[in-house]
C-alpha positions as CSV (number, residue, x, y, z in Angstrom):
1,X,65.2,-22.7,23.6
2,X,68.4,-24.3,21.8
3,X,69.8,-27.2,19.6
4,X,72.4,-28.9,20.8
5,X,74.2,-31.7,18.8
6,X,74.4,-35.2,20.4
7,X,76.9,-38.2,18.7
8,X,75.3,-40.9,16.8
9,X,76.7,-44.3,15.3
10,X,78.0,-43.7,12.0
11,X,80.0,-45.8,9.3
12,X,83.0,-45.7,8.8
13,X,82.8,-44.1,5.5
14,X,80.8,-41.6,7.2
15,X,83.4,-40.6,9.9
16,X,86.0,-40.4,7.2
17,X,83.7,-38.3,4.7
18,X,82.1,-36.3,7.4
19,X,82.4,-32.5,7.5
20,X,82.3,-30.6,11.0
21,X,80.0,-28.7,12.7
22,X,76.5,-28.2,11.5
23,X,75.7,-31.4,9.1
24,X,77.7,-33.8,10.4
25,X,77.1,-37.1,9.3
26,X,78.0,-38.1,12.9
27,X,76.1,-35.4,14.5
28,X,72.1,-35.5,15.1
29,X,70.4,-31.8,16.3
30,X,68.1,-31.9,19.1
31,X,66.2,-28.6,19.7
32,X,65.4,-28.3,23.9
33,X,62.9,-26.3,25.7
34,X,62.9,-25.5,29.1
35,X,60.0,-23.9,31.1
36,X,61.6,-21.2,33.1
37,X,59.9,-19.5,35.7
38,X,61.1,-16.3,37.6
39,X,60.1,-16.2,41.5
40,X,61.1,-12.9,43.6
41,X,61.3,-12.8,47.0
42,X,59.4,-10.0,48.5
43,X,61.6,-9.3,51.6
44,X,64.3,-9.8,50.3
45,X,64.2,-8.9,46.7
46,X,66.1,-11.8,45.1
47,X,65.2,-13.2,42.0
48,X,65.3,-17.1,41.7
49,X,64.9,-18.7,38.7
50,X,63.3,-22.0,38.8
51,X,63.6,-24.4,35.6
52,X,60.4,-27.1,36.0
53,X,59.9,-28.7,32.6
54,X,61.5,-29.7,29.7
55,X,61.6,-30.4,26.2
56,X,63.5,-32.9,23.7
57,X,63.1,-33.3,20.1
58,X,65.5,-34.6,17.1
59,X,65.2,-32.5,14.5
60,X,65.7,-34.0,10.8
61,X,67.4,-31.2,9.3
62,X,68.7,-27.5,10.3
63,X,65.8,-25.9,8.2
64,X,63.2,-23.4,9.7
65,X,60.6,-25.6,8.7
66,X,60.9,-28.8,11.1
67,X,62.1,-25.4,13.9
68,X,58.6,-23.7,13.4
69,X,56.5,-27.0,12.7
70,X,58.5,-28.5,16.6
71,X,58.3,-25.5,18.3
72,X,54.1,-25.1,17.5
73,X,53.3,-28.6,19.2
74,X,55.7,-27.7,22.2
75,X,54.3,-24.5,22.6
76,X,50.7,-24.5,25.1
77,X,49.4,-21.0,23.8
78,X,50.2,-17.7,22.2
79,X,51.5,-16.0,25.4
80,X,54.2,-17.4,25.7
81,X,57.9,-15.5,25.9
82,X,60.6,-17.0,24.1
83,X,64.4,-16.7,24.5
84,X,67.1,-17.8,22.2
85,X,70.3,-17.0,20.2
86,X,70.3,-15.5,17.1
87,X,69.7,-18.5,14.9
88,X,68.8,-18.4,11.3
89,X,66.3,-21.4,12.3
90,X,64.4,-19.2,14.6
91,X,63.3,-16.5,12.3
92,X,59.7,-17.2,12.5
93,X,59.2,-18.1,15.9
94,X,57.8,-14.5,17.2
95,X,54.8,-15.3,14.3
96,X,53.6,-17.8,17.3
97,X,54.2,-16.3,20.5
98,X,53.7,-13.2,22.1
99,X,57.0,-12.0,22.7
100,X,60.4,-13.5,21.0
101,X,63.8,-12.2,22.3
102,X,67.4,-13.1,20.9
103,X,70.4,-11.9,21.9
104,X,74.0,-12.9,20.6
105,X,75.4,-15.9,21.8
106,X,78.2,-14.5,24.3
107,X,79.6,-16.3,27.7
108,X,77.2,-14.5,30.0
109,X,74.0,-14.8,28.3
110,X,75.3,-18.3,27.9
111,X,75.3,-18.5,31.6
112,X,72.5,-16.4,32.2
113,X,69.9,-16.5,30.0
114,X,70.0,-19.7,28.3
115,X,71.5,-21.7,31.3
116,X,69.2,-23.9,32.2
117,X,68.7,-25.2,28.3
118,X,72.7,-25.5,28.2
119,X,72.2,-27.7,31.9
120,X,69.8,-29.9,30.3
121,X,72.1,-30.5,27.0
122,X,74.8,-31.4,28.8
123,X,73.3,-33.9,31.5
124,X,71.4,-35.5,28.4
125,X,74.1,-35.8,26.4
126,X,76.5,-36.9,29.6
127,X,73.3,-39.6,30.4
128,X,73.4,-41.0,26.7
129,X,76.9,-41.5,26.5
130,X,77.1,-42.8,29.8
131,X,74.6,-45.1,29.8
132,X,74.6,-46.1,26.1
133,X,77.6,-45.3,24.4
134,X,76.9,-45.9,21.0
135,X,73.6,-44.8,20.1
136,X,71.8,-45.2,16.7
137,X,70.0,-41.9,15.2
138,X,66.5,-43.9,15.2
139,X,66.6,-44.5,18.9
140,X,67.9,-41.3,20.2
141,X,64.3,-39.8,20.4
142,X,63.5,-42.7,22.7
143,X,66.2,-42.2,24.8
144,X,65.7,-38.7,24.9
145,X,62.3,-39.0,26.2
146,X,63.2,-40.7,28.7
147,X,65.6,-39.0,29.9
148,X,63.4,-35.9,29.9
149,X,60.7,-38.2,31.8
150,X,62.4,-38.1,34.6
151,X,63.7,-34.5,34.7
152,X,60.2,-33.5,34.6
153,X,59.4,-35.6,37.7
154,X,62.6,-34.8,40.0
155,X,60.2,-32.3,42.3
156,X,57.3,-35.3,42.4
157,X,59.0,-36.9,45.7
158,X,56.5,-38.7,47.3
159,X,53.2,-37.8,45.0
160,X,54.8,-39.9,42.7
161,X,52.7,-43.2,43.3
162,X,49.4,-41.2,43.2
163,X,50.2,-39.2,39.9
164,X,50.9,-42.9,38.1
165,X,47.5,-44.1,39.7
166,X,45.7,-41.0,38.3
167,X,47.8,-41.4,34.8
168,X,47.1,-45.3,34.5
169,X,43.3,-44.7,35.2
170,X,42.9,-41.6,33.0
171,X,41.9,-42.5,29.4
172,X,44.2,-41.1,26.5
């Protein structure tokens, strides 16, 4: 788990007032989840980490409150392991899982440990510019779930028609 900081339309007055980094008046945070799994071959002993589902939200502020309160409704139970950096939003986080590891943010737990979170910022954010440009903080949610949407989906292939039967017919 991570925040990363996607670009929002902002006044004028805004962009000339704005201070950087965390705050930013141009600046909305987005905390991201990603389900990692890690498979091991038995013959040959390599470890493969597979990254299968995802998780967006916009957060309002940069307060442990809205961290904890997102993190509990993305969470499915208690056993759950948990990696991050050492955040001052993620204090309370090991209060709801089992285990909750952080480690300094460095370049090769960067690439290692939080990689596929970091892979998932930065296609997002690459999508919404991309695709949008200018984006207003109201609608980024929107366009954050849909971009996680499809992530999620990218292994479906060809059980993709039957899985929107089964969603269209199942009752919320």
């Amino acid at each position: 788990m991570d925040e990363g900081y996607f670009t929002i339309e902002a006044s004028e007055h805004s962009h000339k007032t704005q201070k950087a980094g965390k705050g930013s008046k141009t600046k909305s945070n987005v905390m991201v989840i990603a389900e990692s799994t890690i498979l091991k071959d038995i013959e040959t002993g390599k470890v493969d980490r597979q990254c299968r589902y995802f998780k967006a939200k916009v957060l309002d502020d940069h307060k442990t409150d809205g961290t904890d309160e997102t993190f509990q409704k993305s969470i499915d139970n208690e056993q759950t392991i948990v990696l991050t950096n050492k955040s001052t939003s993620y204090v309370n986080i090991a209060d709801y899982v089992e285990i909750h590891l952080t480690k300094k943010s460095t370049e090769q737990i960067t690439k290692e440990t939080l990689k596929w979170v970091h892979i998932a910022i930065s296609n997002a954010k690459r999508n919404v510019v991309g695709n949008y440009h200018k984006i207003k903080r109201k609608y980024l949610q929107l366009y954050l779930n849909e971009f996680v949407y499809k992530l999620n989906r990218r292994y479906f292939g060809e059980r993709i028609f039957d899985r929107l039967v089964i969603a269209s017919t199942t009752e919320i």
